[in-house]
C-alpha positions as CSV (number, residue, x, y, z in Angstrom):
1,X,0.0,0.0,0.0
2,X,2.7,2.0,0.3
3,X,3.1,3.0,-3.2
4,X,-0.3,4.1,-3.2
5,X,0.4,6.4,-0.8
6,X,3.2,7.5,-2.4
7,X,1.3,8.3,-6.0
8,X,-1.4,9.7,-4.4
9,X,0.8,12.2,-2.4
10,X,3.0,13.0,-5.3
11,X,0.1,13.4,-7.6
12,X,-1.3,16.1,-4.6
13,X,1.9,17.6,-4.4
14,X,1.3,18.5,-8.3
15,X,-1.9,20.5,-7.6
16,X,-0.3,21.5,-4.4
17,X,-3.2,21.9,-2.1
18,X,-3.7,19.7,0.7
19,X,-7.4,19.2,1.5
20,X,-7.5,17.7,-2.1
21,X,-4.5,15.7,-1.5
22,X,-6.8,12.4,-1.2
23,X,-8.6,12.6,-4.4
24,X,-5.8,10.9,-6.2
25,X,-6.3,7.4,-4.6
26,X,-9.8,7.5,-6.9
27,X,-7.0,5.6,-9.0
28,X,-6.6,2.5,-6.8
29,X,-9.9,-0.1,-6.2
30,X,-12.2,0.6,-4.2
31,X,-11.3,-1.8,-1.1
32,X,-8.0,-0.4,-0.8
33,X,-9.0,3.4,-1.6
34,X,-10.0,4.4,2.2
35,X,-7.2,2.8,3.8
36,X,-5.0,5.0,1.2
37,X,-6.8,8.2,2.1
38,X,-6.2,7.8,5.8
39,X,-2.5,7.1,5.6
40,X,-2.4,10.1,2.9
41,X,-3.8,12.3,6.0
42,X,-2.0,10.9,8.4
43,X,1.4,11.7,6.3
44,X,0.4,15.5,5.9
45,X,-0.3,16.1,9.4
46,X,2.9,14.7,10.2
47,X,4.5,16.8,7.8
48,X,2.6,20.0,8.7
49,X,3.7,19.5,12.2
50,X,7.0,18.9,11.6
51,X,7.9,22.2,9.6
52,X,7.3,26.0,10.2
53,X,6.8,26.5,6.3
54,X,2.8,26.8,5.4
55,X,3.1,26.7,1.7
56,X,0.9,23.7,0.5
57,X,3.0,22.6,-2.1
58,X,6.0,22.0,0.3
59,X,3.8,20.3,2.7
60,X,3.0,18.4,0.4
61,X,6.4,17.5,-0.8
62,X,7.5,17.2,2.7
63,X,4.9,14.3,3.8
64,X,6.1,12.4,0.0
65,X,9.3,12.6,0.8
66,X,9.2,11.8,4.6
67,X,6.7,8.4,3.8
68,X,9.7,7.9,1.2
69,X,12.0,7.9,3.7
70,X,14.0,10.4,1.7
71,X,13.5,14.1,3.7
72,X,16.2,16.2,3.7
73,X,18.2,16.9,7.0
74,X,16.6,20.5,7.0
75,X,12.6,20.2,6.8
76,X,12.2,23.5,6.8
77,X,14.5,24.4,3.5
78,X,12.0,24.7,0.8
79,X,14.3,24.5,-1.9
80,X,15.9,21.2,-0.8
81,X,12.7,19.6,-0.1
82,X,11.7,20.8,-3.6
83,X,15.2,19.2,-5.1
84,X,14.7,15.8,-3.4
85,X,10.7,15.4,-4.5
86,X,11.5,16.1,-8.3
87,X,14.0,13.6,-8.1
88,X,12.5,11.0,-6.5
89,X,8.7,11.6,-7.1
90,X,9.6,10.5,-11.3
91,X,8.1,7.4,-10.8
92,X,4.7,8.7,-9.6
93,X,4.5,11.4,-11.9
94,X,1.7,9.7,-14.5
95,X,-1.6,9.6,-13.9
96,X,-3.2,6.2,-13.3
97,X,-6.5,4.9,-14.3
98,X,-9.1,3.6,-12.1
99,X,-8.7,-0.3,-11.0
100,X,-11.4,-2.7,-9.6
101,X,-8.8,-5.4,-9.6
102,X,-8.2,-6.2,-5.8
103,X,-12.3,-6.3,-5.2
104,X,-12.9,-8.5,-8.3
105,X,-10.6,-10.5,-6.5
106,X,-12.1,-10.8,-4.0
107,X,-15.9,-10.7,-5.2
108,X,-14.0,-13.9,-7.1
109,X,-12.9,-15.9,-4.0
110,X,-16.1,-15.1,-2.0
111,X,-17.7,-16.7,-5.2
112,X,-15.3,-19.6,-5.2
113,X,-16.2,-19.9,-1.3
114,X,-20.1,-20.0,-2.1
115,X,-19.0,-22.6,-4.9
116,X,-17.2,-24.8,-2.6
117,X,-19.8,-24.8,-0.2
118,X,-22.6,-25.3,-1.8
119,X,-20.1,-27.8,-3.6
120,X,-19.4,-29.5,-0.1
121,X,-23.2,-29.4,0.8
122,X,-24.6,-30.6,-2.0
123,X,-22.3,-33.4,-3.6
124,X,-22.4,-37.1,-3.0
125,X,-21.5,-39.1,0.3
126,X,-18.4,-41.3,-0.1
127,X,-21.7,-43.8,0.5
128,X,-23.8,-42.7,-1.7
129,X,-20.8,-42.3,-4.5
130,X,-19.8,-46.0,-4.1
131,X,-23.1,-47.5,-3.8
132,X,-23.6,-45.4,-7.5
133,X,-20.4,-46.6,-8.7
134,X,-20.1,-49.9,-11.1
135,X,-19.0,-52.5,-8.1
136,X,-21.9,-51.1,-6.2
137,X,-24.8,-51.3,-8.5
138,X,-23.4,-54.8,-9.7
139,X,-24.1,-55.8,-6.0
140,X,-27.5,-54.5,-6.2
141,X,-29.9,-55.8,-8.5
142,X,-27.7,-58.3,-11.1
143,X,-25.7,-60.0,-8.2
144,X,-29.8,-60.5,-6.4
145,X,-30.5,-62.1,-10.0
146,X,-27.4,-64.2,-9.5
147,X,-27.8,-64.9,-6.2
148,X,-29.5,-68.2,-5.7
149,X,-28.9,-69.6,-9.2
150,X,-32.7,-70.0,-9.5
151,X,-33.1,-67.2,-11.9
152,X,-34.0,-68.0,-15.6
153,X,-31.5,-64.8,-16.3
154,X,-28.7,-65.9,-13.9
155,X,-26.2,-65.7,-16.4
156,X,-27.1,-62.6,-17.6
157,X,-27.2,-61.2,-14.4
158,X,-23.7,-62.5,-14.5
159,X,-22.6,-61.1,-17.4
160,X,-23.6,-57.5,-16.0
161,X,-21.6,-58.3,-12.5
162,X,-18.6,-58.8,-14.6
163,X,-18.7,-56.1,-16.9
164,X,-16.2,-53.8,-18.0
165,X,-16.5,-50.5,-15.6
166,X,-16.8,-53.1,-12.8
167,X,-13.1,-54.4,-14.2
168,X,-11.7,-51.0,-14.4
169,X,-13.0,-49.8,-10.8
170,X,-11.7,-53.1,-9.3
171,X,-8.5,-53.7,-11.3
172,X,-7.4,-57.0,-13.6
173,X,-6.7,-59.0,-10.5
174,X,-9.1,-58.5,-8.2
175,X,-11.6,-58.6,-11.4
176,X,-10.4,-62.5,-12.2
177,X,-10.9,-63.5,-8.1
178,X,-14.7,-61.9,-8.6
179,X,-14.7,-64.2,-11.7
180,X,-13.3,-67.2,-9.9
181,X,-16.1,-66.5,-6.9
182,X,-19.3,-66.1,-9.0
183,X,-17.8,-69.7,-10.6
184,X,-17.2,-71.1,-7.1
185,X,-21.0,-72.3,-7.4
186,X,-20.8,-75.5,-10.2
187,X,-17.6,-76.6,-8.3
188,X,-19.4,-76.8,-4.9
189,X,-23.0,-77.6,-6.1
190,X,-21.2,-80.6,-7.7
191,X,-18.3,-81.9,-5.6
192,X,-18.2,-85.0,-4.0
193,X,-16.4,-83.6,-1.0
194,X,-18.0,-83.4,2.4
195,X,-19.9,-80.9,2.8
196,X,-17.4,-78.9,5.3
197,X,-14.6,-79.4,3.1
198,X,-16.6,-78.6,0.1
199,X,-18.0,-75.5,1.9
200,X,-14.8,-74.2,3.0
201,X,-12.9,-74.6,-0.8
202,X,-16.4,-72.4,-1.7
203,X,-15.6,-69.6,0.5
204,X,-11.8,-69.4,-0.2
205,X,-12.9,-67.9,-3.5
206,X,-14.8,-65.2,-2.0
207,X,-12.4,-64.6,1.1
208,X,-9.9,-63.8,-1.9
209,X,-11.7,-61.5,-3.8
210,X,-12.9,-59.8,-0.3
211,X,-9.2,-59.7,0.8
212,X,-8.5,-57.8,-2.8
213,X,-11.1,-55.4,-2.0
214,X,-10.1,-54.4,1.3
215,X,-6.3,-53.8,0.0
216,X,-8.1,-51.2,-2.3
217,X,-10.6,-50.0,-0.5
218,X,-13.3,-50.0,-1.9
219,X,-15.9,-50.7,0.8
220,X,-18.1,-53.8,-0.1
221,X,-18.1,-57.6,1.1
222,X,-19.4,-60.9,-0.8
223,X,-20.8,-63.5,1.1
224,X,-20.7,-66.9,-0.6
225,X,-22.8,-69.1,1.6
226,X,-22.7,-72.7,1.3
227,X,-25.7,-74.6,2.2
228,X,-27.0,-77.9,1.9
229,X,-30.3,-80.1,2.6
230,X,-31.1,-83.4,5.0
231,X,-31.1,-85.2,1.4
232,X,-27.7,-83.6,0.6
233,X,-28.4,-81.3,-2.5
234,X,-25.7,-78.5,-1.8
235,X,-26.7,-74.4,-2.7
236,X,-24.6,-71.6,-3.0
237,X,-25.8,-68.3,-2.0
238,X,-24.3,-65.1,-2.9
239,X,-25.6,-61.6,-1.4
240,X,-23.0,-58.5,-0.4
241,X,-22.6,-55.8,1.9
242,X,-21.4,-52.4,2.0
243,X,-18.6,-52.2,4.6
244,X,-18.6,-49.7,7.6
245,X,-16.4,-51.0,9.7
246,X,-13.9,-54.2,10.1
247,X,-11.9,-55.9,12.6
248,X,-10.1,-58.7,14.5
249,X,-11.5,-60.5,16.9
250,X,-10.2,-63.2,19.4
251,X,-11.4,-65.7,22.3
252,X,-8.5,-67.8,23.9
253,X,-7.3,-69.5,21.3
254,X,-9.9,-68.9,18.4
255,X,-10.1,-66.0,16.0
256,X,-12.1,-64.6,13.5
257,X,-12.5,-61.5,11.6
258,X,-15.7,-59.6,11.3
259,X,-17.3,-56.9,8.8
260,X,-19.8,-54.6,10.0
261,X,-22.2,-53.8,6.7
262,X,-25.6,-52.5,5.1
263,X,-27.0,-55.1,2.2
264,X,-26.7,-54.8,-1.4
265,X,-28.9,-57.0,-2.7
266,X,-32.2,-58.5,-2.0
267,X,-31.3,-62.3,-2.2
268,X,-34.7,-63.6,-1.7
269,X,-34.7,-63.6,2.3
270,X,-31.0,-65.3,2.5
271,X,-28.6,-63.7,4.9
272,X,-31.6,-61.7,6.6
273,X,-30.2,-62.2,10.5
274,X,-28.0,-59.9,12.8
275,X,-24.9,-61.7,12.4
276,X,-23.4,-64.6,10.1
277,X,-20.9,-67.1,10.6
278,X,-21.5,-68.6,6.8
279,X,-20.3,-72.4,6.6
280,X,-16.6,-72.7,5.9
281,X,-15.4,-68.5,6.5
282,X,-13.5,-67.0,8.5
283,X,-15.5,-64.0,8.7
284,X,-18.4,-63.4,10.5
285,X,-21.2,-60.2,9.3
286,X,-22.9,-58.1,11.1
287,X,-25.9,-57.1,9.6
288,X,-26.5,-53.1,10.0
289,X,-30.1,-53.5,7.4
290,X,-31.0,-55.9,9.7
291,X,-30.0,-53.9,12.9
292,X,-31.0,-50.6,11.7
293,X,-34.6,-51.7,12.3
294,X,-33.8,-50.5,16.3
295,X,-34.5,-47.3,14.3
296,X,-38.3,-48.1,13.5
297,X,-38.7,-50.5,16.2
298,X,-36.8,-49.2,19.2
299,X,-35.5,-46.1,19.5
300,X,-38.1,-43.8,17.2
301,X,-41.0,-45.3,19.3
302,X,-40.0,-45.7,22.8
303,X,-36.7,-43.7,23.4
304,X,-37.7,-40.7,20.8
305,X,-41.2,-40.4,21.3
306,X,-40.8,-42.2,24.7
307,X,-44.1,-44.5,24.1
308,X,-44.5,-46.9,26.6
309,X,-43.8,-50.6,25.4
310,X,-47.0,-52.1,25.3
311,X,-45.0,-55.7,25.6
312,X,-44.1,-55.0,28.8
313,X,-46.4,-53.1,30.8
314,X,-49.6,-54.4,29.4
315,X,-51.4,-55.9,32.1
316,X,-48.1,-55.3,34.3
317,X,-47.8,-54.4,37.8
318,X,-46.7,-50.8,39.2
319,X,-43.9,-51.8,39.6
320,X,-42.9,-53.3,36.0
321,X,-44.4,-50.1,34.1
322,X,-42.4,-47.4,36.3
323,X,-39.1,-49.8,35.2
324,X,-40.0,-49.7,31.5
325,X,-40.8,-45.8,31.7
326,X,-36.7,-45.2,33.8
327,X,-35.6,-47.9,30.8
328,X,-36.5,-44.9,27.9
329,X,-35.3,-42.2,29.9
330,X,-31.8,-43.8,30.8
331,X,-31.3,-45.1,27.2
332,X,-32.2,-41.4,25.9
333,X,-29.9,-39.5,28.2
334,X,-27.2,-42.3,27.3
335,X,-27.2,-41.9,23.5
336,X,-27.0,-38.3,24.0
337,X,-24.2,-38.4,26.4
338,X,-22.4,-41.3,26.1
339,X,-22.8,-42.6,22.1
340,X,-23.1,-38.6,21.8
341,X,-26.1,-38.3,19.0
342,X,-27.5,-34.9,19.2
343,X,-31.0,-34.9,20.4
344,X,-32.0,-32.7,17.2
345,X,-30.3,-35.3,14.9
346,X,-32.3,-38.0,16.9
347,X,-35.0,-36.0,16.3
348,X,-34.4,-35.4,12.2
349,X,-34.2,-38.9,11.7
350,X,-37.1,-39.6,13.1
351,X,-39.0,-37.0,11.7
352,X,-37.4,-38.3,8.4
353,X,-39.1,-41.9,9.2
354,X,-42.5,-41.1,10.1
355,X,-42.4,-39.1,7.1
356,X,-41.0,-41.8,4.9
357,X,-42.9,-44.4,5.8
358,X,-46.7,-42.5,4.9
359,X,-45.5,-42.5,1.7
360,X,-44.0,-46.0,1.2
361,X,-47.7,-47.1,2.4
362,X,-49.4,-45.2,0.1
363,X,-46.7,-46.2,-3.3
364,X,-47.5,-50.0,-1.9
365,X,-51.3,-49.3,-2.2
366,X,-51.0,-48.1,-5.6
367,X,-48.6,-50.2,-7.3
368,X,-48.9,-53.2,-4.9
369,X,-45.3,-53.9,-4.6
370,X,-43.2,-54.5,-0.7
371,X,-41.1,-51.9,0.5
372,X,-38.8,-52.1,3.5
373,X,-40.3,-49.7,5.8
374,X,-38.4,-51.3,8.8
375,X,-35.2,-50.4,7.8
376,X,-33.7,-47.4,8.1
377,X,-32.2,-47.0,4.2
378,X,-34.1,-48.7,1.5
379,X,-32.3,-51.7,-0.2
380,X,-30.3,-50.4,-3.3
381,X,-31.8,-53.1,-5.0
382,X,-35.4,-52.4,-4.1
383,X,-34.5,-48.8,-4.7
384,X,-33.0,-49.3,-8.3
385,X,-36.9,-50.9,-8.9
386,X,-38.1,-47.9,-7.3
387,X,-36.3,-45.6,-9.6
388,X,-37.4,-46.6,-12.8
389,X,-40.9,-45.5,-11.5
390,X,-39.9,-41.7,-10.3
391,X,-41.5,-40.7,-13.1
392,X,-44.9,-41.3,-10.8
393,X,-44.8,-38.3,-8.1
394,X,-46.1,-40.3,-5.8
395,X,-43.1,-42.8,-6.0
396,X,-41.0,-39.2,-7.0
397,X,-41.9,-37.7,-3.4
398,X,-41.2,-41.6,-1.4
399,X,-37.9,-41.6,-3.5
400,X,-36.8,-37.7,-1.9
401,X,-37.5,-38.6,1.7
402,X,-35.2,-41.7,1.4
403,X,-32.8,-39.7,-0.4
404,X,-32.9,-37.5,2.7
405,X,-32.1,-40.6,5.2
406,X,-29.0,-41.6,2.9
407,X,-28.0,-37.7,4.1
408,X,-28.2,-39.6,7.7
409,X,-25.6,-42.2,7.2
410,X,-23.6,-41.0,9.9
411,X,-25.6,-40.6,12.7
412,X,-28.0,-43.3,11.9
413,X,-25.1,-46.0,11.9
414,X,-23.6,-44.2,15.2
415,X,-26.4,-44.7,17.4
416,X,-27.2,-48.7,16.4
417,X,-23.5,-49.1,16.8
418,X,-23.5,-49.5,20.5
419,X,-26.5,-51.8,20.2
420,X,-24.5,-53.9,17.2
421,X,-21.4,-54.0,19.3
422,X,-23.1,-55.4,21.9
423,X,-25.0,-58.5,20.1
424,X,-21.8,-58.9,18.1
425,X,-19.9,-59.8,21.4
426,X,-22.6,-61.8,22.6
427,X,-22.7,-64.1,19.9
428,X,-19.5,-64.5,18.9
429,X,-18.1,-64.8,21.9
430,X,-20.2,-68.1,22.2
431,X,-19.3,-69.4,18.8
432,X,-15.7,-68.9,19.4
433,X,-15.7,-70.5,23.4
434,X,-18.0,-73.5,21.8
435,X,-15.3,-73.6,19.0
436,X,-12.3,-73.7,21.7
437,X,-14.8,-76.3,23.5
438,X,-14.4,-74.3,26.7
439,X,-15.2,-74.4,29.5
440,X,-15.6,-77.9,29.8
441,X,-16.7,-78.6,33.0
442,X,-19.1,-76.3,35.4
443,X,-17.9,-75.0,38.7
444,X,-18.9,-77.3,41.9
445,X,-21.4,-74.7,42.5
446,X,-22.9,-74.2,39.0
447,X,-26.8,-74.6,38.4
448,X,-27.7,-77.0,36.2
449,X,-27.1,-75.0,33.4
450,X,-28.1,-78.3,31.0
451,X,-31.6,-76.7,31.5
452,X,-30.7,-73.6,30.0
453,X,-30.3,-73.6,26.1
454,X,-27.8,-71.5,24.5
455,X,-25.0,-72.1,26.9
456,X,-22.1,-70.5,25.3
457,X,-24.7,-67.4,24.5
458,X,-25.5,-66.9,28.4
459,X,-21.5,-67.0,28.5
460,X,-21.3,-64.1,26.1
461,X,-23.7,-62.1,27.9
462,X,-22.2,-62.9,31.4
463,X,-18.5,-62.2,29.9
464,X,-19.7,-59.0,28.1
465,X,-21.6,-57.5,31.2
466,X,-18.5,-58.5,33.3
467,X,-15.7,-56.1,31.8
468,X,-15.9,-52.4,31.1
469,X,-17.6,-51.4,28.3
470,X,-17.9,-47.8,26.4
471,X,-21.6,-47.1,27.2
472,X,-22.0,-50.0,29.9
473,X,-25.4,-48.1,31.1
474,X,-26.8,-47.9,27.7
475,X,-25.9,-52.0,27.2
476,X,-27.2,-53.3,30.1
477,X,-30.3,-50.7,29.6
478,X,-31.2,-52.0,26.4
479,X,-30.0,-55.3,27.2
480,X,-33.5,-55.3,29.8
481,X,-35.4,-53.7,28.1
482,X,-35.5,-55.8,24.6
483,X,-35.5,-58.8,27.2
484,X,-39.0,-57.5,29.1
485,X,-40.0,-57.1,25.6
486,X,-39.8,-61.2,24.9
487,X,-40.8,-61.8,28.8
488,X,-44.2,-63.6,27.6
489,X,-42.3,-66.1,25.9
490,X,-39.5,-66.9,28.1
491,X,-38.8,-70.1,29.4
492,X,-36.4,-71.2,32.1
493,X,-34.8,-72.4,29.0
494,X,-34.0,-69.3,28.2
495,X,-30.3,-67.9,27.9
496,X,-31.1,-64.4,29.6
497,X,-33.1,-65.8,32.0
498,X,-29.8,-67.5,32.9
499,X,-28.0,-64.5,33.0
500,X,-30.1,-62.1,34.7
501,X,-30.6,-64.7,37.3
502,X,-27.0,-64.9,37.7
503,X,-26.4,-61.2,38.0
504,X,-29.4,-60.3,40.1
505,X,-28.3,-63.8,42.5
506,X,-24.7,-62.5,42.8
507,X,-26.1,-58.8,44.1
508,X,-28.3,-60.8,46.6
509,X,-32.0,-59.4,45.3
510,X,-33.6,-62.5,43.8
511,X,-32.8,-65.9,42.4
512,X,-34.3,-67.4,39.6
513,X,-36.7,-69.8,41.5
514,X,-38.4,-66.7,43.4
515,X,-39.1,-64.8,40.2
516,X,-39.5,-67.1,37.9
517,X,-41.3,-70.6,39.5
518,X,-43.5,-72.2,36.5
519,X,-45.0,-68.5,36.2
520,X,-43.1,-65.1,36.5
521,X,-43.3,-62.9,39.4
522,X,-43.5,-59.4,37.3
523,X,-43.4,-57.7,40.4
524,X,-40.1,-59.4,42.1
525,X,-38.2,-59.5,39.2
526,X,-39.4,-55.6,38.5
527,X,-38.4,-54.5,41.9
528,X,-35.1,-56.5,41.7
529,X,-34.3,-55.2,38.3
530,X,-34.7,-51.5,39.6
531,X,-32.7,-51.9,42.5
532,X,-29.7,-53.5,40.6
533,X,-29.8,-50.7,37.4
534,X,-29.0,-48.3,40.5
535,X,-26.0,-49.9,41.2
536,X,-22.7,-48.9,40.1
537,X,-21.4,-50.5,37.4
538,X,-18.2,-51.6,39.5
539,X,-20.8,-53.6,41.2
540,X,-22.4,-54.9,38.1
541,X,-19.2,-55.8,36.5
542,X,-18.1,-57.5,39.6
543,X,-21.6,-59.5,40.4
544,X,-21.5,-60.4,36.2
545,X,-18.5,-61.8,36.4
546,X,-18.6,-63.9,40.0
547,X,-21.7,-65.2,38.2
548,X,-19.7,-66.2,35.0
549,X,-17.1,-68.2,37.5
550,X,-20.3,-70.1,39.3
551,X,-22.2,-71.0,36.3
552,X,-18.7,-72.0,34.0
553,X,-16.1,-72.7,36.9
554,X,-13.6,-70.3,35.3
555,X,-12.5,-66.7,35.1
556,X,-14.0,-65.6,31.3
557,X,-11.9,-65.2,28.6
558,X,-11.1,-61.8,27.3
559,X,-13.1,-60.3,24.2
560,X,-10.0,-58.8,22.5
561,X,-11.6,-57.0,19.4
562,X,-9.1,-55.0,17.1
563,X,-10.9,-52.4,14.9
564,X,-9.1,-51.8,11.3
């Protein structure tokens, strides 16, 4: 800015009176043009100031040369002061023409701003992208054609899997694995192997090609799942997810990995169940479709909207409905301050739902076709049907409130994360201590446990309730209340019978025969399960665990769980 100043005073200096010494900075743009003026006032006050003379012009020579940092020893010699400015004033001496350069600059970059955020608001999700992208609608509705083999078009539906922009997404190599797995079928549907050793050279082909996935990143998972009949005719299923999250797991000496993932396809009911150990694979999957009906069925409902649970305090004592109502309230407070969802992104979402799901109901009354309106996002597959009929604005409005869910991704997979995590432990912390065939023997002061089905799953719930966890409150919350929900059904069969009348035995409130004797006692066990959610989980942990060592006759094994 400095040579502004400069020109404007030397320009001034020309006409040689002060008070219109600023209008020469007319010259320079308009953003820059009053921070010139000011320093061109500033510069002749200091000059007036700092001689006796009052002539204008030498004033005005004076502040030029002083801002130049050229005065002459004697400020007050007009002839001197005259001398320097003509010589060093030559570069100033033509007049400039107006500029808007430095604000259509910046008009520029404020555009460029409103670009890029509109840019950032508006694009794709790295979701949405892949789920668009030629591995991802492959997945969808060709590899649910392919699927069971059934299909009249199966080999077309194979020839669109393995087309070109699927090979240039996924590379040469990891194109001829996804080759070698969709042919995995006529090997295994005709071998004369046994059907684990069959089963397992099945899923090797797909465990490659998911392997070669993973080193690229691209975030999708095939399942080849080998079944087989009591009269020994062997299937191959095929169905995929799209990854979220993957990891390591370990029990003793057993290991297995694990993929966390939303389906793909809509493989005519196969695969449809939390989690999947598939014959023969190391992997296990962890259904998020399948889990992200908590949305719809839990946590819009009764922690949202806090709606009592009809399933357990119809017909309930006192006692049992004032549980169920501190139940919603706990698990509310606990996703907003432990899992840390946002009551107003709670509250989107389930706005989003209820408005959703009027309008699937009224696109399945007029074109009589089954949406999943339990889910939380529809399945790509069902969705690629649904776009070929947005020309309908009745499917053209169902298709924009989806649209806004797939906006959700985050916070939708957040909050049934902690309820995932916690069914993921359960169950596979059984498979693997049944695969390690531990423990073997029950502790001298075990129950009969025989009476309880699902050992190894009363295990994983004992073992999981018996550590620290990252939201144990919101676990064990849950954990009751989805249990009071089945309460009509129980039997002393059942695995959480086990293990609540393990926990609640060890804190000395109630054992199993007091509240559950042929009939239950909805009262006891309500008044027992109260008093126990009060306690600390220190206490919890500890009575969990002491009841893991009485029913198994062993410390439990540690859940070690590696996220990658």
């Amino acid at each position: 800015m400095s040579k502004a100043v400069l020109y404007t005073l030397a320009q001034a200096a020309a006409v040689g009176e002060p008070e219109l010494a600023t209008q020469p900075a007319a010259a320079f743009d308009p953003l820059q043009r009053p921070f010139v003026k000011l320093a061109v006032k500033r510069a002749i006050a200091k000059a007036r100031a700092s001689t006796k003379s009052e002539n204008g012009e030498h004033i005005l020579r004076l502040a030029f040369l002083q801002t130049h940092g050229s005065a002459p020893q004697s400020v007050d010699d007009e002839e001197a002061v005259k001398a320097a400015f003509e010589q060093k004033a030559r570069p100033f001496e033509t007049a400039k023409k107006p500029t808007r350069v430095v604000t259509m600059i910046v008009v520029a970059l404020g555009l460029l701003g409103i670009a890029g955020g509109l840019y950032l608001k508006f694009r794709a999700s790295d979701d949405e992208r892949f789920l668009k992208s030629p591995l991802g609608l492959a997945f969808s509705l060709p590899l649910s054609r392919y699927s069971t083999g059934q299909d009249a078009k199966a080999d077309d539906a194979r020839l669109e899997i393995l087309s070109e922009p699927v090979k240039d997404q996924i590379g040469d190599k990891a194109f001829s694995m996804l080759e070698d797995a969709l042919d995995a079928r006529g090997a295994f549907v005709g071998s004369k192997e046994p059907f684990p050793i069959a089963a397992k050279a099945a899923s090797s082909k797909g465990a490659a090609f998911n392997e070669a996935l993973e080193k690229k990143g691209l975030p999708a998972f095939l399942v080849l799942e080998p079944l087989q009949t009591d009269v020994g005719v062997k299937k191959l299923i095929y169905y995929a997810y799209h990854v979220q999250e993957r990891a390591e797991l370990g029990v003793g000496d057993q290991k297995l990995k694990v993929v966390w993932g939303y389906r793909m396809d809509d493989a005519g009911g196969f695969g449809w169940v939390s989690i999947n150990v598939p014959q023969g694979s190391d992997y296990a999957v962890v259904n998020l479709s399948e889990k992200s009906e908590l949305w719809t069925q839990l946590i819009v409902p009764h922690i949202v909207r806090q709606t009592a649970s009809g399933q357990i305090t119809q017909g309930a004592p006192e006692e049992m409905t004032a549980l169920e109502k501190r139940l919603r309230t706990v698990m509310k407070d606990e996703l907003r301050e432990c899992v840390k969802i946002e009551d107003a992104a709670v509250e989107r979402i389930a706005s989003l739902l209820e408005q959703r799901h009027d309008r699937y109901v009224s696109v399945e009354k007029s074109f009589k076709i089954v949406l999943d309106k339990k889910t939380v996002f529809q399945n790509p597959t069902k969705r690629v049907e649904l776009d070929k009929m947005r020309n309908d604005p009745l499917v053209d409005e169902a298709i924009r409130w989806d649209d806004k869910l797939r906006d959700e991704y985050e916070p939708v997979t957040k909050a049934i994360a902690p309820f995932a995590a916690l069914d993921e432990e359960i169950f596979l912390y059984g498979l693997l201590l049944e695969r390690s065939n531990k423990p073997q023997e029950a502790g001298p002061d075990a129950v009969d446990t025989s009476k309880f089905a699902g050992r190894y799953r009363t295990a994983g719930m004992l073992s999981a309730f018996g550590h620290e966890r990252a939201c144990y409150a919101l676990d064990l919350h849950q954990f009751v209340f989805q249990a009071l929900q089945d309460k009509t059904s129980w039997g002393r069969r059942e695995a959480r019978v086990a293990a609540l009348s393990g926990i609640l035995g060890e804190l000395g409130l109630a054992t199993v025969d007091q509240w559950y004797d042929g009939r239950l006692d909805e009262k006891l066990l309500a008044t027992a399960l109260d008093e126990a959610l009060r306690k600390k989980p220190g206490e919890l942990r500890a009575a969990a665990k002491a009841a893991y060592v009485k029913e198994f006759g062993a410390d439990p094994e540690m859940y070690k769980r590696e996220k990658k």
